[in-house]
VOKEVEX-831114 format. One record per residue: x, y, z of N, C-alpha, C in turn; residue in three letters. Coordinates in steps of 0.1 Angstrom, whole numbers, padded with zeros to 4 digits, always signed. Layout:
XYZXYZXYZALA...
***
This chain:
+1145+1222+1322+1136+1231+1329+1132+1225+1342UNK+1134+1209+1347+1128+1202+1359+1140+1213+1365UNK+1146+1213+1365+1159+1219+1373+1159+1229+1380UNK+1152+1235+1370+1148+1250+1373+1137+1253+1385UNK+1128+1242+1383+1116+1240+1388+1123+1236+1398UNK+1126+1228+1399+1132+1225+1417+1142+1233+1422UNK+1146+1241+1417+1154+1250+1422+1148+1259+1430UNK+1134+1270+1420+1124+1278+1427+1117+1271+1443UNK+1114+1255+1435+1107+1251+1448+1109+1247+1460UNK+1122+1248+1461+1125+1240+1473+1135+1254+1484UNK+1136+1252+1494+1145+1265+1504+1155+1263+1497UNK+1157+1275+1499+1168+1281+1495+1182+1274+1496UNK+1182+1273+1511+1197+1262+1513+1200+1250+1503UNK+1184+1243+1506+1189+1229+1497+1187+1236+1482UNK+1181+1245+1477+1187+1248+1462+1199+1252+1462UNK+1210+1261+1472+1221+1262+1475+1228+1253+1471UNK+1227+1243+1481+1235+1228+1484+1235+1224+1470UNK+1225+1223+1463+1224+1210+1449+1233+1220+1438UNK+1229+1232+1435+1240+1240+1425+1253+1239+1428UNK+1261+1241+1444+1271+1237+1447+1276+1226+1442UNK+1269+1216+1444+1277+1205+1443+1277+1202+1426UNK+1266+1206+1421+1265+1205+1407+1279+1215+1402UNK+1283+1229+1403+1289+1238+1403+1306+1229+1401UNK+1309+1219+1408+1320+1213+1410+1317+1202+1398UNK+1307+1193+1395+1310+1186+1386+1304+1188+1369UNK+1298+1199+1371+1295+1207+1359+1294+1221+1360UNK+1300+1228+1358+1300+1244+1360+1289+1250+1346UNK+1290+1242+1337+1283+1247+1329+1268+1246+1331UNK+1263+1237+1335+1249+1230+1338+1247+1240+1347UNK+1256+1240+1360+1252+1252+1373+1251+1267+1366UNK+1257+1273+1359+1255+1280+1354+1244+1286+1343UNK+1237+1273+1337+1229+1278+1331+1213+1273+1339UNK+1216+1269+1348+1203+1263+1353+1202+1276+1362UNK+1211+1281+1372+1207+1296+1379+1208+1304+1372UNK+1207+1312+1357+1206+1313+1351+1192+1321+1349UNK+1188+1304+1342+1178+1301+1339+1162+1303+1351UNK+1167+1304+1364+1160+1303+1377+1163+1321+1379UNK+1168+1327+1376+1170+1343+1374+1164+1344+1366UNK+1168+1343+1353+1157+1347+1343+1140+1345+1346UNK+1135+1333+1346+1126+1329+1352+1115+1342+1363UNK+1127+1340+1379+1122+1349+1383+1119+1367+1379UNK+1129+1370+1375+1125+1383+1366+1112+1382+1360UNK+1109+1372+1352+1099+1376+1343+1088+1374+1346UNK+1088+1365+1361+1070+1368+1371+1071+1377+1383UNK+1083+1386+1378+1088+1396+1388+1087+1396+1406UNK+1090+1385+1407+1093+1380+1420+1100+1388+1432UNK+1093+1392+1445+1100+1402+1450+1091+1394+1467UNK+1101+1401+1476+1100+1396+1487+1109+1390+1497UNK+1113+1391+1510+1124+1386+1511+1129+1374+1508UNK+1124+1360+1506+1123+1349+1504+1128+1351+1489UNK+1125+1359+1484+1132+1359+1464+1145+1368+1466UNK+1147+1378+1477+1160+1385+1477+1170+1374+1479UNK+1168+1365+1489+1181+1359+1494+1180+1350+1481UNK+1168+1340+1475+1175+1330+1464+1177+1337+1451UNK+1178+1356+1450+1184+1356+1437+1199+1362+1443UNK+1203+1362+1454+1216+1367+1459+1220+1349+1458UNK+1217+1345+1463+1223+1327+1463+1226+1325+1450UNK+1214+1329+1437+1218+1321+1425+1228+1331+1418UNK+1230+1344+1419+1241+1354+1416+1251+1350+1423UNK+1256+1344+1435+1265+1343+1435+1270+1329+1428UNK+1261+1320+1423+1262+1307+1418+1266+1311+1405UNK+1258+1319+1402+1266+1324+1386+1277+1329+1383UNK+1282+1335+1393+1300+1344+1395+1302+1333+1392UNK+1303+1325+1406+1313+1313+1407+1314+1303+1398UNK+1303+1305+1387+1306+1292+1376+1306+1301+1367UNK+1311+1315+1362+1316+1324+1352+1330+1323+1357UNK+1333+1326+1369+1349+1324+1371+1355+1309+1372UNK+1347+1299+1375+1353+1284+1372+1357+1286+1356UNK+1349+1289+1347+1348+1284+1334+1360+1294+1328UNK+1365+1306+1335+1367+1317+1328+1388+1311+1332UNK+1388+1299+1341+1400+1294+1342+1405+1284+1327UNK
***
């Protein structure tokens, strides 16, 4: 859950940057940690532009480690 927490908390880029690189040496971790940072925000229904771009960031972090793993 720290994962999570620093994901929400920090800009967007550097939560970007850290899934990425996590994404290459664990797809499963990246996957369930944005995830889990989706889920999360859904359920304190987070809205604004600052939540549009980091649930478009962690949606597309999710494709790409559903399509890594799906190899």
């Amino acid at each position: 859950m720290e994962n999570v927490k620093a994901l929400l908390n920090t800009s967007v880029a550097d939560a970007k940057s850290s899934l990425e690189c996590q994404l290459r040496s664990n797809p499963h971790l990246a996957l369930s940690d944005a995830q889990l940072a989706l889920d999360f925000m859904d359920s304190q229904d987070a809205t604004g532009a600052a939540h549009k771009s980091r649930r478009a960031m962690l949606l597309t972090i999710v494709n790409k480690a559903r399509k890594e793993l799906s190899h």
